[in-house]
Structures are given as C-alpha cells and as structure tokens.
N, C-alpha and C positions, 0 to 999 in steps of 0.2 A: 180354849187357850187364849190368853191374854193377847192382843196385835204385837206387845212389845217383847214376847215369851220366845218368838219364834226361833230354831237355829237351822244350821244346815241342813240338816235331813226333813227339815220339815217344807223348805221352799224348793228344795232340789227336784222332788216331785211337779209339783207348780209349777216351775220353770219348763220343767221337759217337755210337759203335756202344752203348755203356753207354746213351746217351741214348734212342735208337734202340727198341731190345728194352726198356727199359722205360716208355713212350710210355703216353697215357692211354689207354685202350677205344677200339675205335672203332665203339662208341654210345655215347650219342645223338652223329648225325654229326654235327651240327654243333658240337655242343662239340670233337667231335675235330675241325673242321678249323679253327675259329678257334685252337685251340690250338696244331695245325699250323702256320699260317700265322705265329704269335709264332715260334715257336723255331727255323723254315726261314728268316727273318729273322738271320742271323747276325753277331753281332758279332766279336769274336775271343776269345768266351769266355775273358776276362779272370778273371774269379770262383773257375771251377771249375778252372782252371788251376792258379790260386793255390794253390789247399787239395793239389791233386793234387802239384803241387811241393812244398809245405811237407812234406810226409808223405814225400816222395819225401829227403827234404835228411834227414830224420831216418832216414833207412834203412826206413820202413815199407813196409807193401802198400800198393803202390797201391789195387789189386783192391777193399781193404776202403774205401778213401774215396770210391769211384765214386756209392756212394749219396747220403754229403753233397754230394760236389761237385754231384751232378744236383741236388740238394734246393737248394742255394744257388744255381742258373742257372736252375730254374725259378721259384724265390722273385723272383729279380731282373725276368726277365720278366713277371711277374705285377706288378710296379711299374709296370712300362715301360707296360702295356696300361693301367690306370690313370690314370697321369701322362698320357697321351695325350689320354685326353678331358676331364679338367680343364685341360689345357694349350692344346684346340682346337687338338690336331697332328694332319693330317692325314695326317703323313709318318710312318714309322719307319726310317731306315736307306736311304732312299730307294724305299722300297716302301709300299700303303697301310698307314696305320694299322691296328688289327685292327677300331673301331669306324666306320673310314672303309668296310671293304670287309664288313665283316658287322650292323654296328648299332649303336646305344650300347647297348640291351641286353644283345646277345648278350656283348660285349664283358664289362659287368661282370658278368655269369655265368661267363665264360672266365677273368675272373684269380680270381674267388674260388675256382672250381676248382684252378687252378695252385696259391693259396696252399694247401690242404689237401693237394694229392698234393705239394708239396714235404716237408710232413707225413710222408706214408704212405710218401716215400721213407726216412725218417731210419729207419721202422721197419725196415728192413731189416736194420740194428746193432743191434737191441737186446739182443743178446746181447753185444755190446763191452763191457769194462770200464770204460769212460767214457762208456758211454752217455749217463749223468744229466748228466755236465758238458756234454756234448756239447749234450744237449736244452735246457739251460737255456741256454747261450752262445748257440742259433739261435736261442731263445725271445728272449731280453732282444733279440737285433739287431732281430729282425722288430718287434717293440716301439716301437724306437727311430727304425726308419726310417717308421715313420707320424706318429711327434713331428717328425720333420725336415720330409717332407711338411705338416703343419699351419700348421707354421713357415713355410712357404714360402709357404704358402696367408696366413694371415695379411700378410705383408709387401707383400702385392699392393696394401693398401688402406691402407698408410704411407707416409708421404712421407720419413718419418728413419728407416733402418737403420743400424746401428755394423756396425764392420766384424768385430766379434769376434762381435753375434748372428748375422752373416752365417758366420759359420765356425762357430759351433756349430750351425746349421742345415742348411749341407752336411756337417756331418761326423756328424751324424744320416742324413740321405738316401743320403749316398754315400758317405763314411768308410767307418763301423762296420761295413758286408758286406765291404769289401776287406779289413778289419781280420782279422772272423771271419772268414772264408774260409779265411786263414794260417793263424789258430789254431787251428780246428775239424780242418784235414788235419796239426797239429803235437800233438792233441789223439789222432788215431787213430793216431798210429807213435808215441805216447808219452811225449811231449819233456817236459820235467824246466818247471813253473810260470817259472821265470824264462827259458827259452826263448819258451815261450808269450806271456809278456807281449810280451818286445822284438819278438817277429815280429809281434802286435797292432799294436804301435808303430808298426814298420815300415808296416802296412797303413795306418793310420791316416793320418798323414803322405801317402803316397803317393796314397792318395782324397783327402785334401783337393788336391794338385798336383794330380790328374787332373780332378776339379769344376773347376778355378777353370782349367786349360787345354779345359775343357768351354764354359763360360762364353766364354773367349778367342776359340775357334773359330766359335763362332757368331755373333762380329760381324769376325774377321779371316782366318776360313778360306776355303775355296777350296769352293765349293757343290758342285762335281763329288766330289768329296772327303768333303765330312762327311753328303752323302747328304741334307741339307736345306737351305731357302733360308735363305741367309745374312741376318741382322738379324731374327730371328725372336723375339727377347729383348727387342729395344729396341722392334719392333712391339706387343709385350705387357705393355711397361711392366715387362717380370720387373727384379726386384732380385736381378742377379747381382754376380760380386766389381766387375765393370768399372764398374755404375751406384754401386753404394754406394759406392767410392773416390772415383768424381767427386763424388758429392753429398754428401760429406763436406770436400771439399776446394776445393767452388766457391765462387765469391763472388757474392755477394748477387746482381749480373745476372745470372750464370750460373744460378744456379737458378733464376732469373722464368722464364730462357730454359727451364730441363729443365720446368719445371711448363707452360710454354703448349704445348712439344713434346708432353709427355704427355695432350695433347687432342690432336692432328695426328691425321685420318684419310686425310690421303693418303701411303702409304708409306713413296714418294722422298722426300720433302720432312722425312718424320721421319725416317728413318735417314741422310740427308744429314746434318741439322740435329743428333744426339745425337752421331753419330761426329766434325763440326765442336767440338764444345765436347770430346770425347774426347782428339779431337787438342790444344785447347788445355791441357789439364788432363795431357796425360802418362802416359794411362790405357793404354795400351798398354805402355810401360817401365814402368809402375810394376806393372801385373799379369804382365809378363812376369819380374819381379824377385821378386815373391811364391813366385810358384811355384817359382823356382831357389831359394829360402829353404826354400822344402817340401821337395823332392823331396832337396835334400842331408839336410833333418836325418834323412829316412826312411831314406835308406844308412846312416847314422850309427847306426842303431837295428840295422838290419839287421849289421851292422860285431861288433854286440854276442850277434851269434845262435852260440850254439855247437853250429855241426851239420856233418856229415861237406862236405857239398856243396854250398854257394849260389849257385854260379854261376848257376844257372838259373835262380833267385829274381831276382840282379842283371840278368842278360839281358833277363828281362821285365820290370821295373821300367825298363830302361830304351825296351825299345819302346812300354811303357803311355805313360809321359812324354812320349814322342818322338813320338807318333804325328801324322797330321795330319787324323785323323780320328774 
C-alpha cells in the first residue's frame, strides 16, 4: 500500500499497539491502573487519527507521528479525567468515571500524570527538524484548553452568555486540539506553512461543529448511544450552544421561566420544563443550522489543502460530524 493510501482502519491498529508498548510503568499500580482504566475507555480516537492522517495526506511517516499522535490522546484524556470531577460525571462513555471507580484523589494524580507523559511522549522527536515548532504548537494548545476550561467554569455563575464568548470558549476547550492535531501530523511529513494553517482551519471549524453537535446530543441524543443520561447539561445549568441561543433569544417570561427552572431540583420537571421553552424558541433548528454552517466552512478550508491525498481526512470529518454519539 501506497504511504499516501492509507485510512482509518488501517492506522487505528498502529495506533493502539503504538499506545499499547508505550503505556505508563506499571508502578505505582494504581497510577497504572486508573490510567488504564481512562484510555480502555475508548472513544474513536478522533485526535490522533487526525495528526496520523494529516502526515499520512502529505506523504509522511506515519511511524514518526505515532509519538504526537499518543502525546495528543493522552493530553486529551487527561482533560477528560479532570472535566469529570468538576462537571460531577459520574459517567465516561458509559463506564465509571476514573474518579467515580478509584477517588477524587487518585483521579487528580492520574491526569496530572497523563499531562507530563504526554510530555515525555513528544520527546521521542526531538531529533525531528521541527521539533521546536512542534513543542511550542502542543505547548500554546495545552495552554489554551485550560483558558477554555476557565471559561466554561466561569459561565456556570452568569446568567448572560453571547453566543460568540460561547464559541470562543469551545474553541478553546475543543477546537484548538482537533485544530493541532492536523497541524502537528502536517508539521512532521513537512507540509509547506500555508498548508498548515488551512488544515488548522480545517480542524478548527470542525471542533467547533463537533462541540456544539456535543452539546446537541446531550439533550437530543439516544442515551443508549452517547453512553450518558441524556439532559445532563440542562440538569447542571451548563451553558451550552442550546442554552445561550435560547437565552439570548427569549422574552422576558421565557427567561423568569429559565431562571425559576434553574432552581428545579426534581429532574423531570426540569428537563421537561427547559426542552418545553426549547421547543418554543427553535433551539433545536436553530443549533442544528449552526453546525451545517460549521462543518461546511471546515471542508471549504480543507478544499484549500494542497496535498497528495484527503480523502481520508474528508471521510473522517464526515463520520466525526455525523456521528450519533
């Protein structure tokens, strides 16, 4: 098979085993096994996909980007373990949380680890010729996504969000890694700066459609499905794209109503009560139209990439998109 032929099922293998053989110690046990227990939690390794494909579209080795790509899948779960117990999820992916089934302790012991061997992965490269770009692009994201985190933290205790600090806040937390991910694997096969950017672009774009189909899912998805109970966002008062459009958009009794809802402690009655004014407001069409606005202008960046091969790249942007989970 041609280096530039390659798709997902062909590097998913590669990746695992890459994951696999470079696994943390295993002492102290229980660092290894709450670490375990994140990354046996499988998503569809969207991340490292990415990087692997981008590197793959410019003719590169893969071989050489297996480091970043672990370095950005472990970086990302070491979020995940995090966002968990500030978010009071007990769930991940429909397994426990890593702090539900070993402790809040252990837990924030386990991603600060993760965040440093995502580290000691990168050093793998540092014989690469762009190593330095390389270190400072994972640097500035990892940066980035605890401004977004902050953001997010902050909003929990406002009652007015616009919808643009709402998209600079997801595209801090979950943009910028899908963004880098492109660039860092378009960064190790060599790709010419204005390649780089548009596939940035590309990512960019596409993390915010995928947030804001994130958000979507969790008050209109199929529970067997997204692996958590559904209304999980509007039980927590989160300000996602779904609440800030409505509360930007409601009238004066509609928001008494979101403001008395957001005291409801019984459930039903609340995720009844916010999906009723949802339904009045549109919030369902009008977030499903955002994201068709996303996800097109991301092809349109991606349109602009000049590299041997993208089909691959478009494949998975469209099962990212499309998923229903």
């Amino acid at each position: 098979m041609n280096v530039i032929e390659k798709t997902q099922s062909d590097l998913l293998p590669i990746f695992e085993s890459y994951l696999v053989d470079t696994g943390f110690a295993k002492e102290p046990k229980l660092l290894y096994d709450s670490y375990q227990h994140i990354m046996s939690i499988k998503g569809k390794r969207i991340r490292p996909l990415l990087t692997l494909m981008a590197c793959d579209a410019f003719g590169g080795e893969v071989n050489k980007a297996l480091p970043v790509a672990a370095a950005i899948e472990i970086f990302h779960n070491f979020t995940l373990v995090h966002d968990d117990i500030m978010d009071n999820a007990d769930v991940r992916r429909g397994k426990p949380a890593v702090h539900t089934k070993f402790g809040i302790n252990q837990a924030i012991i386990c991603g600060d680890a993760m965040a440093s061997h995502s580290y000691k992965q990168l050093c793998h490269i540092k014989d690469h010729a762009n190593f330095a770009d390389i270190v400072c692009l994972f640097t500035r994201t990892a940066s980035e996504i605890m401004d977004g985190q902050q953001m997010d933290m902050d909003f929990e205790t406002r009652n007015e969000v616009k919808e643009d600090e709402y998209l600079t806040m997801i595209k801090y937390k979950t943009s910028v890694l899908l963004a880098a991910a492109l660039q860092l694997g378009a960064q190790v096969a060599g790709a010419s700066s204005e390649d780089q950017e548009n596939l940035y672009n590309f990512g960019l774009n596409l993390g915010l459609a995928f947030q804001i189909k994130d958000d979507w899912l969790d008050t209109y998805g199929e529970a067997d499905k997204v692996g958590k109970k559904i209304g999980g966002d509007i039980l927590n008062n989160k300000k996602t794209h779904l609440l800030v459009t409505a509360m930007n958009s409601a009238s004066e009794d509609q928001m008494k109503e979101f403001e008395r809802l957001f005291e409801v402690t019984n459930e039903n009655e609340k995720i009844d009560g916010v999906m009723k004014l949802y339904d009045q407001l549109e919030i369902n069409q009008k977030t499903y139209a955002k994201m068709e606005q996303l996800y097109a202008d991301s092809l349109t960046y991606l349109e602009k990439v000049n590299a041997p091969n993208k089909e691959a790249l478009q494949d998975l942007a469209h099962s990212v998109y499309h998923r229903d989970f």
